[in-house]
mmCIF file as Biopython writes it, N, C-alpha, C and O atoms, coordinates in Angstrom:
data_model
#
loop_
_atom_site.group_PDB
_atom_site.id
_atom_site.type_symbol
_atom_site.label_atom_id
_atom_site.label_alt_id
_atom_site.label_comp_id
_atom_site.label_asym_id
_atom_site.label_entity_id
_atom_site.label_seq_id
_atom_site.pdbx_PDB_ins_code
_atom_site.Cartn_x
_atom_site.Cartn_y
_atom_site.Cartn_z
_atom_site.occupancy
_atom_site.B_iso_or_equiv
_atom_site.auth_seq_id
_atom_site.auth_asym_id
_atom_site.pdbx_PDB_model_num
ATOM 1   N N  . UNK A ? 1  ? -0.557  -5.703  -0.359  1.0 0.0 1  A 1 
ATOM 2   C CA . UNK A ? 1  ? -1.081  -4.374  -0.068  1.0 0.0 1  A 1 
ATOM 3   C C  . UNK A ? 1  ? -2.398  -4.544  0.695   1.0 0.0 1  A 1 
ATOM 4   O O  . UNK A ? 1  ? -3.370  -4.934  0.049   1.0 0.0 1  A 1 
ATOM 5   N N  . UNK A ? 2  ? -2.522  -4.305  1.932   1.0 0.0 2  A 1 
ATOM 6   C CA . UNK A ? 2  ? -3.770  -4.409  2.616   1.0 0.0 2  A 1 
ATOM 7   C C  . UNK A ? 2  ? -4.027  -3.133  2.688   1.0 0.0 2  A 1 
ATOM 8   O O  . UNK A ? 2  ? -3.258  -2.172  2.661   1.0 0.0 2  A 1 
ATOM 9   N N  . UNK A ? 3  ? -5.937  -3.226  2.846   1.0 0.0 3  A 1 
ATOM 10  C CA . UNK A ? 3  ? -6.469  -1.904  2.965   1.0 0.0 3  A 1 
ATOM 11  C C  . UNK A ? 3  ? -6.048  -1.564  4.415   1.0 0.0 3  A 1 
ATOM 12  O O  . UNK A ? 3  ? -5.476  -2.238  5.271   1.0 0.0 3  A 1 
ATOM 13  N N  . UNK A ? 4  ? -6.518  -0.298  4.408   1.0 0.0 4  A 1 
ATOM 14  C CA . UNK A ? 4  ? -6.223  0.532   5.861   1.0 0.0 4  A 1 
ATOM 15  C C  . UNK A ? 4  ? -7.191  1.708   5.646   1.0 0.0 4  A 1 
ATOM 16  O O  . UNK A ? 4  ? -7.604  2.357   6.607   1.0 0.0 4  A 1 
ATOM 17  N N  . UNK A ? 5  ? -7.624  2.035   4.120   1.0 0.0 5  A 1 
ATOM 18  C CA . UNK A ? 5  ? -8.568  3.116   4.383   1.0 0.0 5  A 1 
ATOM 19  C C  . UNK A ? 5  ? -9.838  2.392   4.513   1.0 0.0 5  A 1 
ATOM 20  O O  . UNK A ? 5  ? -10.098 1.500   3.705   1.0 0.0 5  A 1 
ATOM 21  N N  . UNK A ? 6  ? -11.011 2.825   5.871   1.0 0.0 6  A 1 
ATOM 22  C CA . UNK A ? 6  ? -12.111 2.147   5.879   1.0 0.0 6  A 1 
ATOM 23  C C  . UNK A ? 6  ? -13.213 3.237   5.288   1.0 0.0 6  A 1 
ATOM 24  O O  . UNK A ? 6  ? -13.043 4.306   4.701   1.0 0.0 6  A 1 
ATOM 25  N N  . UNK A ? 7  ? -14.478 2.487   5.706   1.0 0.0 7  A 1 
ATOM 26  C CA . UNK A ? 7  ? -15.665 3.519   4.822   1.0 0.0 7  A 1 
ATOM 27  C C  . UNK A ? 7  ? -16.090 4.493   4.960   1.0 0.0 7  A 1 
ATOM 28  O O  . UNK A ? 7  ? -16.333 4.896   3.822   1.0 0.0 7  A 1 
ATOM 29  N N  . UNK A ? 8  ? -16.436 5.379   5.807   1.0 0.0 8  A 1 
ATOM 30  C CA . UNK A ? 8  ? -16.115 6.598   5.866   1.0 0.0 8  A 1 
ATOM 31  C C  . UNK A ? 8  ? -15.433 7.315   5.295   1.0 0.0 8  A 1 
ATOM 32  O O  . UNK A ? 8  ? -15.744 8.143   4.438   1.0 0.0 8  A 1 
ATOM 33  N N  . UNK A ? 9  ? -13.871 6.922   5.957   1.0 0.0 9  A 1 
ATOM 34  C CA . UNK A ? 9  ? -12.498 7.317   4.960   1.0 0.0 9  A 1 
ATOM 35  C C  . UNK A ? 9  ? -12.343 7.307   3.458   1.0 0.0 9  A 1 
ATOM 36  O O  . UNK A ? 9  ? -11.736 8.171   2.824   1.0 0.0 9  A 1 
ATOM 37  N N  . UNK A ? 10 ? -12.750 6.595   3.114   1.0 0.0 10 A 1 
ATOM 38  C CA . UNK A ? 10 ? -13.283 6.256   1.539   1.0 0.0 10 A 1 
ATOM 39  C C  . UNK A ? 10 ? -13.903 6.847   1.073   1.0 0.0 10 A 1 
ATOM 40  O O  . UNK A ? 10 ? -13.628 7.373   -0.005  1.0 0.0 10 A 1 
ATOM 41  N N  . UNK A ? 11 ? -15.124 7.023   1.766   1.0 0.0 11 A 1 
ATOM 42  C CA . UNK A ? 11 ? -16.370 7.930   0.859   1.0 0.0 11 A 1 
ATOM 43  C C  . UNK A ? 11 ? -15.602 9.344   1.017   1.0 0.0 11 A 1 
ATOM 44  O O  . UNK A ? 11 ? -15.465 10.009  -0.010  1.0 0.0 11 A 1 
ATOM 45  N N  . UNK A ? 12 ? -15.166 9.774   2.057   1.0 0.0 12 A 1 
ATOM 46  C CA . UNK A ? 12 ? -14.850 11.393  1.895   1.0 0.0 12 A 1 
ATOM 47  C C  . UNK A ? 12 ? -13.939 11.618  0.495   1.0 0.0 12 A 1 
ATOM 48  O O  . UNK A ? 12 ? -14.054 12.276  -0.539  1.0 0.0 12 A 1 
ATOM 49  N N  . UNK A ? 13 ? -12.794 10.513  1.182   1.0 0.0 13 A 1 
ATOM 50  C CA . UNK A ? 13 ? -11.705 10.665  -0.027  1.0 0.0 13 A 1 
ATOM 51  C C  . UNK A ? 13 ? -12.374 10.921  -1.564  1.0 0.0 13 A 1 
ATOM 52  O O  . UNK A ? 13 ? -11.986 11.620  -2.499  1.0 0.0 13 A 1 
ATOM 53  N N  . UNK A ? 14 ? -13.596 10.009  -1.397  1.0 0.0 14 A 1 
ATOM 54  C CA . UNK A ? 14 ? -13.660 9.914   -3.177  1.0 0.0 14 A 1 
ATOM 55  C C  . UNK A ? 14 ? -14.325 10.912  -3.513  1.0 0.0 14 A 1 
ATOM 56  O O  . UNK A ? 14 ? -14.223 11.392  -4.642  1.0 0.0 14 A 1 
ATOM 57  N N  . UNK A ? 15 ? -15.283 11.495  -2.408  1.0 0.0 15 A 1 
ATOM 58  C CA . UNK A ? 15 ? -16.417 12.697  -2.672  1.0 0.0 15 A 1 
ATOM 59  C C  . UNK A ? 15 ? -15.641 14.069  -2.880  1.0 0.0 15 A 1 
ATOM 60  O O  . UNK A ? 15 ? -15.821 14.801  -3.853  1.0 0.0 15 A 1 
ATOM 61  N N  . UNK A ? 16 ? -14.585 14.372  -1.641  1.0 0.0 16 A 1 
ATOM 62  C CA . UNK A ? 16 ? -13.571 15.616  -1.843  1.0 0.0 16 A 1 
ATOM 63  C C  . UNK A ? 16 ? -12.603 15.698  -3.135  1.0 0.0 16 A 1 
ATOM 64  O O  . UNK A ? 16 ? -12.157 16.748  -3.598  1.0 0.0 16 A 1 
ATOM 65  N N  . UNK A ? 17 ? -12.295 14.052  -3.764  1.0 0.0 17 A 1 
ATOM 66  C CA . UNK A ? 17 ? -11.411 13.985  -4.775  1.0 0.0 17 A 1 
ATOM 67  C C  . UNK A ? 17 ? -11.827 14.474  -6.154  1.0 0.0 17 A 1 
ATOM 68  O O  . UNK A ? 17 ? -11.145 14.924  -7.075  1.0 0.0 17 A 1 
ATOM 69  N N  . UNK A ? 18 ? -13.471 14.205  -6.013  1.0 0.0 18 A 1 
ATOM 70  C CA . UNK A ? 18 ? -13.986 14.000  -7.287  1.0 0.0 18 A 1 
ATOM 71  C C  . UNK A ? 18 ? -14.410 16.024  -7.397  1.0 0.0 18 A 1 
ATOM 72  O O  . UNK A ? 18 ? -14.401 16.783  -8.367  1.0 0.0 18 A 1 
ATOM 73  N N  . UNK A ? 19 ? -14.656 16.208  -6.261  1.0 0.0 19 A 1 
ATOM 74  C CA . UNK A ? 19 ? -14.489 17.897  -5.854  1.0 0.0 19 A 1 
ATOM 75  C C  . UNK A ? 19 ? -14.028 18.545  -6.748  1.0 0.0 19 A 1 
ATOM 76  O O  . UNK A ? 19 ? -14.315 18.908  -7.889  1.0 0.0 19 A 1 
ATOM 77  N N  . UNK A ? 20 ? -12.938 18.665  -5.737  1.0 0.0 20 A 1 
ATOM 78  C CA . UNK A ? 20 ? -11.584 19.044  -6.362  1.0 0.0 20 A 1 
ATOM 79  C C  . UNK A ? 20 ? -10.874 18.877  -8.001  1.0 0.0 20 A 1 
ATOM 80  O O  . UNK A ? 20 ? -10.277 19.780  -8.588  1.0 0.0 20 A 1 
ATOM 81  N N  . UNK A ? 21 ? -11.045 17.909  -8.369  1.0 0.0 21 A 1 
ATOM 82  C CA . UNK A ? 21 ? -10.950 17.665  -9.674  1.0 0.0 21 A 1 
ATOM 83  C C  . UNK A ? 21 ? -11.848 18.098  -10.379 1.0 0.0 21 A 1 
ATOM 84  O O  . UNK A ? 21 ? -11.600 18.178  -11.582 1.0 0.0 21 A 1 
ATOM 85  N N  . UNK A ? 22 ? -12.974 18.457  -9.970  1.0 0.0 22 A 1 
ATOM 86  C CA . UNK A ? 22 ? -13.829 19.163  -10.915 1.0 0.0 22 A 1 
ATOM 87  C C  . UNK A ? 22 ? -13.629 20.359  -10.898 1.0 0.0 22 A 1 
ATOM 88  O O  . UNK A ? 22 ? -13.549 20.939  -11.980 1.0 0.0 22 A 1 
ATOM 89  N N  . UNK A ? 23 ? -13.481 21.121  -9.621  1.0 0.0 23 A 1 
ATOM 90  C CA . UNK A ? 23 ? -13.328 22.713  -9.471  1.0 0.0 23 A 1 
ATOM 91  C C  . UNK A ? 23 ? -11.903 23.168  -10.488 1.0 0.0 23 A 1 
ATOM 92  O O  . UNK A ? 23 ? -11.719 24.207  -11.122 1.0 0.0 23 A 1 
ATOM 93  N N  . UNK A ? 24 ? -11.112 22.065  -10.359 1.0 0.0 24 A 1 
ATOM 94  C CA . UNK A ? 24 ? -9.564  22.064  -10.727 1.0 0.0 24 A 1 
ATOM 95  C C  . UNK A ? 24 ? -9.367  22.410  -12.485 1.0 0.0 24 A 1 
ATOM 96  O O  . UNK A ? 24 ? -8.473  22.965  -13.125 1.0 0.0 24 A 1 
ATOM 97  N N  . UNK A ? 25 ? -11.180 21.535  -13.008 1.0 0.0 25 A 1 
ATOM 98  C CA . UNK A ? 25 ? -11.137 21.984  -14.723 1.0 0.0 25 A 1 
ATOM 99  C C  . UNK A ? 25 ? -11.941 22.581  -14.748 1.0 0.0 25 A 1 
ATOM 100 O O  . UNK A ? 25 ? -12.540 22.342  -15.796 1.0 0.0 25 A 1 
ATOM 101 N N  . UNK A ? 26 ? -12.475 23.395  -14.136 1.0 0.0 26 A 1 
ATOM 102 C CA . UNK A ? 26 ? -13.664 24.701  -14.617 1.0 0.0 26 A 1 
ATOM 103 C C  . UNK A ? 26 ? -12.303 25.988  -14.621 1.0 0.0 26 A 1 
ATOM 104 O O  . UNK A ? 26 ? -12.341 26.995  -15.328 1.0 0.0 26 A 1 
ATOM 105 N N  . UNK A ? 27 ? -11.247 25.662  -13.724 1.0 0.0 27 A 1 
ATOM 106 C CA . UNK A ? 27 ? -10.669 26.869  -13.336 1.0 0.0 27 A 1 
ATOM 107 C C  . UNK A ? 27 ? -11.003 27.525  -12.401 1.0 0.0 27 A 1 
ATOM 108 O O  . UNK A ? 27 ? -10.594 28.686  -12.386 1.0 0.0 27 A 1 
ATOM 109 N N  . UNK A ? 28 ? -12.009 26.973  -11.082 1.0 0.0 28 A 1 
ATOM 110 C CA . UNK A ? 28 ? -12.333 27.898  -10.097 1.0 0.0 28 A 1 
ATOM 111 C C  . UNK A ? 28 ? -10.956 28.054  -9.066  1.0 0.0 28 A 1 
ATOM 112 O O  . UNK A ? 28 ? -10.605 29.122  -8.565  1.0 0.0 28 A 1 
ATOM 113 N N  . UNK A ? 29 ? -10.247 26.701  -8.869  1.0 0.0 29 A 1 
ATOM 114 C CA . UNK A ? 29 ? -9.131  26.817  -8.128  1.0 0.0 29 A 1 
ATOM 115 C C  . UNK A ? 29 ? -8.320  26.722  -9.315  1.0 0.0 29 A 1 
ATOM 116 O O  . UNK A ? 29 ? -8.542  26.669  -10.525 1.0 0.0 29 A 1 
ATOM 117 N N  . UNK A ? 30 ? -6.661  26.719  -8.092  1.0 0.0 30 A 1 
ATOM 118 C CA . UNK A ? 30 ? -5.460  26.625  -9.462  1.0 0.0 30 A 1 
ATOM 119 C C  . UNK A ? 30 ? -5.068  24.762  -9.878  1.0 0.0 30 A 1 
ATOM 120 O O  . UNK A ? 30 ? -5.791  23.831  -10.234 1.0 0.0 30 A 1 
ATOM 121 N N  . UNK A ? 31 ? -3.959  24.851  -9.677  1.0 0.0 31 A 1 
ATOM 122 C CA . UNK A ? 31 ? -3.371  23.407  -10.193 1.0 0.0 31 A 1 
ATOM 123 C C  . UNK A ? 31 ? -3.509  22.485  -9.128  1.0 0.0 31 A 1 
ATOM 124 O O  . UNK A ? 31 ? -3.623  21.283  -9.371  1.0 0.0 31 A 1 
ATOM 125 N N  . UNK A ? 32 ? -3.511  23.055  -7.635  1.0 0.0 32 A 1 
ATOM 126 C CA . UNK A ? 32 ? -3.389  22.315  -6.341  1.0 0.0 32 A 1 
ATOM 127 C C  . UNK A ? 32 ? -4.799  21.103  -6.724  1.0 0.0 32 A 1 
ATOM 128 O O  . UNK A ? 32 ? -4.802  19.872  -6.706  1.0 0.0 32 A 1 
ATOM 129 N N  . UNK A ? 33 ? -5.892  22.102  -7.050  1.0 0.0 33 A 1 
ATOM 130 C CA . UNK A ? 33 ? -7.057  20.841  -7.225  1.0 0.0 33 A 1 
ATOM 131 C C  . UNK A ? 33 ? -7.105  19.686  -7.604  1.0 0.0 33 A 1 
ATOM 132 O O  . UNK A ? 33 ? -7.975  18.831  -7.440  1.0 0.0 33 A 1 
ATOM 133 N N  . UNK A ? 34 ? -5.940  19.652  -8.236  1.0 0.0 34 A 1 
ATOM 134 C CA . UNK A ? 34 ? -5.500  18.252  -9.657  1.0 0.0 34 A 1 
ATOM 135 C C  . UNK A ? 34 ? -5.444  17.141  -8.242  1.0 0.0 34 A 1 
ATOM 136 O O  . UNK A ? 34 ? -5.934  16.013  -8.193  1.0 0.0 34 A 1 
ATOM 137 N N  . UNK A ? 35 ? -4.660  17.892  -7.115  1.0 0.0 35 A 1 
ATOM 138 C CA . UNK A ? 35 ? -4.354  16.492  -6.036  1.0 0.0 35 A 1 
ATOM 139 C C  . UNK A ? 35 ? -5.620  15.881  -5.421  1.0 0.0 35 A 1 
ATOM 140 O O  . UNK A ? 35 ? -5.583  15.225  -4.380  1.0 0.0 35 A 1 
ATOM 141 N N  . UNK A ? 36 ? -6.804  16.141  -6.154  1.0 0.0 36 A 1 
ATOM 142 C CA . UNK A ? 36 ? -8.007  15.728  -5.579  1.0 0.0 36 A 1 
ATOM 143 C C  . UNK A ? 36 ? -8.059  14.097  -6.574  1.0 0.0 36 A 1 
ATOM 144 O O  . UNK A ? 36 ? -9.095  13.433  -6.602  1.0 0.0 36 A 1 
ATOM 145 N N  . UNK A ? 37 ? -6.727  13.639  -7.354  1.0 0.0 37 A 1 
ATOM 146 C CA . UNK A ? 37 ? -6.397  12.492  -8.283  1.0 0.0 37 A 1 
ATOM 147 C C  . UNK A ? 37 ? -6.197  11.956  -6.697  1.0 0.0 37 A 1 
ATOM 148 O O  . UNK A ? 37 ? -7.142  11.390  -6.148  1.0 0.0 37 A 1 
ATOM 149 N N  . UNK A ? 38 ? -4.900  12.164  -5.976  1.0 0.0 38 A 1 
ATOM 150 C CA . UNK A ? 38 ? -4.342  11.326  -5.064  1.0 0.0 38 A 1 
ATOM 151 C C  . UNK A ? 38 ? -5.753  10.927  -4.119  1.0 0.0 38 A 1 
ATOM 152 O O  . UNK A ? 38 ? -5.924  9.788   -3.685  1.0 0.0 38 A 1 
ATOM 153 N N  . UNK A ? 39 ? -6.335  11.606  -3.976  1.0 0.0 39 A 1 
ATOM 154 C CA . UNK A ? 39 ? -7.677  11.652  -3.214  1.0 0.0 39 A 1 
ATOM 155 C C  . UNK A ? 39 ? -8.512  10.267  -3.670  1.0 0.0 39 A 1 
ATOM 156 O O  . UNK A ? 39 ? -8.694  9.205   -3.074  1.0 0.0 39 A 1 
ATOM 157 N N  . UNK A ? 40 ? -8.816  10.606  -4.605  1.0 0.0 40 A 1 
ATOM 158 C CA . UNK A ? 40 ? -10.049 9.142   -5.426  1.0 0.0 40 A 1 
ATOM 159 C C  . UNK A ? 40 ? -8.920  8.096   -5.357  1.0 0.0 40 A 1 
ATOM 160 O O  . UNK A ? 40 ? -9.289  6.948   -5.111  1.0 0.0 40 A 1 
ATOM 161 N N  . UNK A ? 41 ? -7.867  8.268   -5.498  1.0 0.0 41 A 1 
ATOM 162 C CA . UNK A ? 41 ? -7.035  6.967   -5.859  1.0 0.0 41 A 1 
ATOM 163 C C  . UNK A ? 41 ? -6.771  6.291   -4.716  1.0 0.0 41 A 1 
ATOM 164 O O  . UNK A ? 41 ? -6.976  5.078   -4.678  1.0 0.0 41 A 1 
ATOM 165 N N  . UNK A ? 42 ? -6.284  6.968   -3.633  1.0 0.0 42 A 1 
ATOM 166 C CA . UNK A ? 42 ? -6.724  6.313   -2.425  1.0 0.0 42 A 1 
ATOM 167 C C  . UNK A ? 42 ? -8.264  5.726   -1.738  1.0 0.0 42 A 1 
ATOM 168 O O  . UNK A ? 42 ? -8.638  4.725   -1.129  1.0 0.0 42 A 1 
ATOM 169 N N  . UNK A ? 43 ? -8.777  6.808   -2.168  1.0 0.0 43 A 1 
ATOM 170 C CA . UNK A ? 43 ? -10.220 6.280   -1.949  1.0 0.0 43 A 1 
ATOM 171 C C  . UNK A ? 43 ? -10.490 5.061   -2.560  1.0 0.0 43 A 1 
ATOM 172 O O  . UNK A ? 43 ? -10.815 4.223   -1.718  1.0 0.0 43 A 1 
ATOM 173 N N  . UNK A ? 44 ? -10.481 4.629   -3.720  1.0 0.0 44 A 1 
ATOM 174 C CA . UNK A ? 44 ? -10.695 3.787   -4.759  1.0 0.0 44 A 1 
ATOM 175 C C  . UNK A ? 44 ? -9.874  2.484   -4.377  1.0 0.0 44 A 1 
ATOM 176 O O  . UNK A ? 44 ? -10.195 1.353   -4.740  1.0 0.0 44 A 1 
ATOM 177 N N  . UNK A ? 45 ? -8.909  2.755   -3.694  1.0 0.0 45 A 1 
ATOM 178 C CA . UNK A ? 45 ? -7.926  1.245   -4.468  1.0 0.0 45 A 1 
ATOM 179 C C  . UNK A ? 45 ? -7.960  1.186   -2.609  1.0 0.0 45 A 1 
ATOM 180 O O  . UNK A ? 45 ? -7.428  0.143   -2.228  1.0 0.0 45 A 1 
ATOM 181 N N  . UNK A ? 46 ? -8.474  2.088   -1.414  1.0 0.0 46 A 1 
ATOM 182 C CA . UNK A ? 46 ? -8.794  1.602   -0.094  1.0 0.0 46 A 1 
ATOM 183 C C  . UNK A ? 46 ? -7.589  1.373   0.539   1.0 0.0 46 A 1 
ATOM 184 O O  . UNK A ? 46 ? -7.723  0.766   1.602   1.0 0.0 46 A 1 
ATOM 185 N N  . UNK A ? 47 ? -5.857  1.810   0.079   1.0 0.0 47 A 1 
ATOM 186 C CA . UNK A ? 47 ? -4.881  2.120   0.363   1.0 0.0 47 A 1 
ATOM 187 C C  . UNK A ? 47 ? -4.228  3.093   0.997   1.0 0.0 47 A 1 
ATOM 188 O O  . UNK A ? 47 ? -3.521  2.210   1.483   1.0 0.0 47 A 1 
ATOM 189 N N  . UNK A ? 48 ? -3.902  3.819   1.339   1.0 0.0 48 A 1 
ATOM 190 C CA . UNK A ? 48 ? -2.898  5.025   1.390   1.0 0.0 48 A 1 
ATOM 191 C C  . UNK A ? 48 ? -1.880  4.751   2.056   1.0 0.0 48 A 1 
ATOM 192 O O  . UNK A ? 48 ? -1.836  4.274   3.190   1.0 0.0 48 A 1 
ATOM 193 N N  . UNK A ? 49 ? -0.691  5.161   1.101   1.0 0.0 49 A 1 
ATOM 194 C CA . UNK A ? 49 ? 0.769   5.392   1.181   1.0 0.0 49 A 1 
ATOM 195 C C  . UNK A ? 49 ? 1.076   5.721   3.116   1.0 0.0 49 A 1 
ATOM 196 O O  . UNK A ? 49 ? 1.479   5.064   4.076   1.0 0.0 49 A 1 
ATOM 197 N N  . UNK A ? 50 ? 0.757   6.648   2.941   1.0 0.0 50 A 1 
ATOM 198 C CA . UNK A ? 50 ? 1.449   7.284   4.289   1.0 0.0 50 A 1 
ATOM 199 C C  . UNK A ? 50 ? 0.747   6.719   5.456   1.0 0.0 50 A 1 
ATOM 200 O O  . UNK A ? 50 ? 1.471   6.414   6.404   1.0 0.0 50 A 1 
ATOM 201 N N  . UNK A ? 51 ? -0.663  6.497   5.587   1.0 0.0 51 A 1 
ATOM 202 C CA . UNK A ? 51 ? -1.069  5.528   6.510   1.0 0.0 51 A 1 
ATOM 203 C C  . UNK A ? 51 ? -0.471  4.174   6.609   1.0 0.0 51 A 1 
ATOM 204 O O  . UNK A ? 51 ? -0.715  3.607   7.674   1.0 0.0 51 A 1 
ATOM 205 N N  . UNK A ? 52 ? 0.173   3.592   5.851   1.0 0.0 52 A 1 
ATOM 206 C CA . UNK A ? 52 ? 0.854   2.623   5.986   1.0 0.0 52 A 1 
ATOM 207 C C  . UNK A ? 52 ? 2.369   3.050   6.551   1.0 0.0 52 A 1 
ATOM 208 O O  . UNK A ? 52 ? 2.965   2.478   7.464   1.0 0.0 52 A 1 
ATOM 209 N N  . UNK A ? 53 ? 2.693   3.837   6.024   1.0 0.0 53 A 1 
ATOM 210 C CA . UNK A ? 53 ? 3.722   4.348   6.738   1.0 0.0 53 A 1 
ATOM 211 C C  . UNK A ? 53 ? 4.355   4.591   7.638   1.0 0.0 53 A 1 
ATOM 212 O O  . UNK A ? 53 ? 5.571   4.613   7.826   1.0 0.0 53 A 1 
ATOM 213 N N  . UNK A ? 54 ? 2.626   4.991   8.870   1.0 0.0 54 A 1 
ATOM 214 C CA . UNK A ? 54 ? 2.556   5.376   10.260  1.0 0.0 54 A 1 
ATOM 215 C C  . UNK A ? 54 ? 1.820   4.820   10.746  1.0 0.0 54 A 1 
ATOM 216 O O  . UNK A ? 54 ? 1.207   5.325   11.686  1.0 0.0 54 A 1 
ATOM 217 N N  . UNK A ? 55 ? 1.455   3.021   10.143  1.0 0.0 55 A 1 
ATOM 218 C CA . UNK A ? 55 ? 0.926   2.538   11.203  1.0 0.0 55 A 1 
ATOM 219 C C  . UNK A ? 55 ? -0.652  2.890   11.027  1.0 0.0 55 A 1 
ATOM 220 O O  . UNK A ? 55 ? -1.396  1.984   11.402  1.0 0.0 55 A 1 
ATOM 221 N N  . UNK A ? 56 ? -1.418  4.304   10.410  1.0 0.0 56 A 1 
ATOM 222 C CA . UNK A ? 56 ? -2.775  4.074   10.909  1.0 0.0 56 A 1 
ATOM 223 C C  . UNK A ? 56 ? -3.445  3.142   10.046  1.0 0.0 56 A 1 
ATOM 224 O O  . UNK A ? 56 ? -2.967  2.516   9.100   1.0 0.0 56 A 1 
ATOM 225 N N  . UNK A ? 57 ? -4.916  3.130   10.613  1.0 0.0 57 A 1 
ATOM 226 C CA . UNK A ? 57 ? -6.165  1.899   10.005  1.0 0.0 57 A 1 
ATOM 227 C C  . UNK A ? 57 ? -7.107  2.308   10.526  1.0 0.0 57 A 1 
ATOM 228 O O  . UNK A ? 57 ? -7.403  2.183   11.715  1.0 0.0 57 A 1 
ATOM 229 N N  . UNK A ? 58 ? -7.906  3.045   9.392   1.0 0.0 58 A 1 
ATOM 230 C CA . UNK A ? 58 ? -9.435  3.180   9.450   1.0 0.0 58 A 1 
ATOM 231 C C  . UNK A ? 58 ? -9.606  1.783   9.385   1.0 0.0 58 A 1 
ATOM 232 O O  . UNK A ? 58 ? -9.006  1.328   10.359  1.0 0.0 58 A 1 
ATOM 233 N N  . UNK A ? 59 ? -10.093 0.912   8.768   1.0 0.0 59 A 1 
ATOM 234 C CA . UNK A ? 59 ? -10.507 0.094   8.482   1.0 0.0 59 A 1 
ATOM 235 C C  . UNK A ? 59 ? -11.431 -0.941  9.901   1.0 0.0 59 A 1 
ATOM 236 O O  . UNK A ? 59 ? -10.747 -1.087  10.915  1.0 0.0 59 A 1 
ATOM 237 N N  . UNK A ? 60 ? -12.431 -1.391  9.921   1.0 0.0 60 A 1 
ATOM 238 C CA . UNK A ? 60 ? -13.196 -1.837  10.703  1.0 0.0 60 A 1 
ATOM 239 C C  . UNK A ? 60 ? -12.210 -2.917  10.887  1.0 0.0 60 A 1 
ATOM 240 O O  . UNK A ? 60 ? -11.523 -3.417  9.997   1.0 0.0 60 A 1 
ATOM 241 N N  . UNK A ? 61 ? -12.213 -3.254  12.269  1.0 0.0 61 A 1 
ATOM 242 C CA . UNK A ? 61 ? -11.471 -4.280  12.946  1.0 0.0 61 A 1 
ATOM 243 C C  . UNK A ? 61 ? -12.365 -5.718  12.637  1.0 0.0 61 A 1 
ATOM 244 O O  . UNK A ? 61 ? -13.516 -5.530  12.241  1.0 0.0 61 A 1 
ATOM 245 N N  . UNK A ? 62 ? -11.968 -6.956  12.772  1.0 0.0 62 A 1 
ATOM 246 C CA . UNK A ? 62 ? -12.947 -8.311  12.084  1.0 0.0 62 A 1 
ATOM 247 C C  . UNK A ? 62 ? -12.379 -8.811  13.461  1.0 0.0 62 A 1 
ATOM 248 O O  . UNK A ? 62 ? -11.370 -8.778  14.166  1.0 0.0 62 A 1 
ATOM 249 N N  . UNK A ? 63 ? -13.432 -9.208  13.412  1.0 0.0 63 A 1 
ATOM 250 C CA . UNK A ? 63 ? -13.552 -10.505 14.974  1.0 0.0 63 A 1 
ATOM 251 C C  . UNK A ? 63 ? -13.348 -11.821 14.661  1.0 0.0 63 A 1 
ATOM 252 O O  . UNK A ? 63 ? -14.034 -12.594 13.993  1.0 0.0 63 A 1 
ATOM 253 N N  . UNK A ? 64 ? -12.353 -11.964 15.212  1.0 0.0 64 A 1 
ATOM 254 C CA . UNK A ? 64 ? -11.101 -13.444 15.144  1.0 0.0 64 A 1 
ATOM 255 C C  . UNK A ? 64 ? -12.012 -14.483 15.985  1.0 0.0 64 A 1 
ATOM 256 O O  . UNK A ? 64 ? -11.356 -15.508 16.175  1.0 0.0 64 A 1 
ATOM 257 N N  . UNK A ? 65 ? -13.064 -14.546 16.445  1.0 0.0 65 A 1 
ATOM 258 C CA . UNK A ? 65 ? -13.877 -15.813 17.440  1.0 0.0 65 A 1 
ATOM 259 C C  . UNK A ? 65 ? -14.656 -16.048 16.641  1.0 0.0 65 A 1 
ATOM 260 O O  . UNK A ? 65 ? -15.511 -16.910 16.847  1.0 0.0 65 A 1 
#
């Protein structure tokens, strides 16, 4: 499993995830908020499913010289 989410990508993921999951148990939004889980978990583990899927990569390119 190689990463593909880079840092940027990461920080949003985990900042919007952790959001969302909070708004999600006060009750300000409905159940949709809960997917602010898939959010941190990608953020966190620097993966995502569907970017692998299609090929993209945040991830900073490393210089092979």
């Amino acid at each position: 499993m190689t990463q593909n989410v880079g840092g940027i990508d990461r920080i949003l993921r985990i900042v919007v995830g952790l959001v969302l999951i909070g708004l999600a148990a006060t009750g300000t939004v409905g159940w949709w908020g809960w997917l602010g889980v898939v959010l941190l978990a990608t953020g966190a583990l620097g993966w995502c499913p569907p970017y692998a899927i299609f090929g993209f990569n945040t991830c900073a390119m490393k210089n092979k010289t």
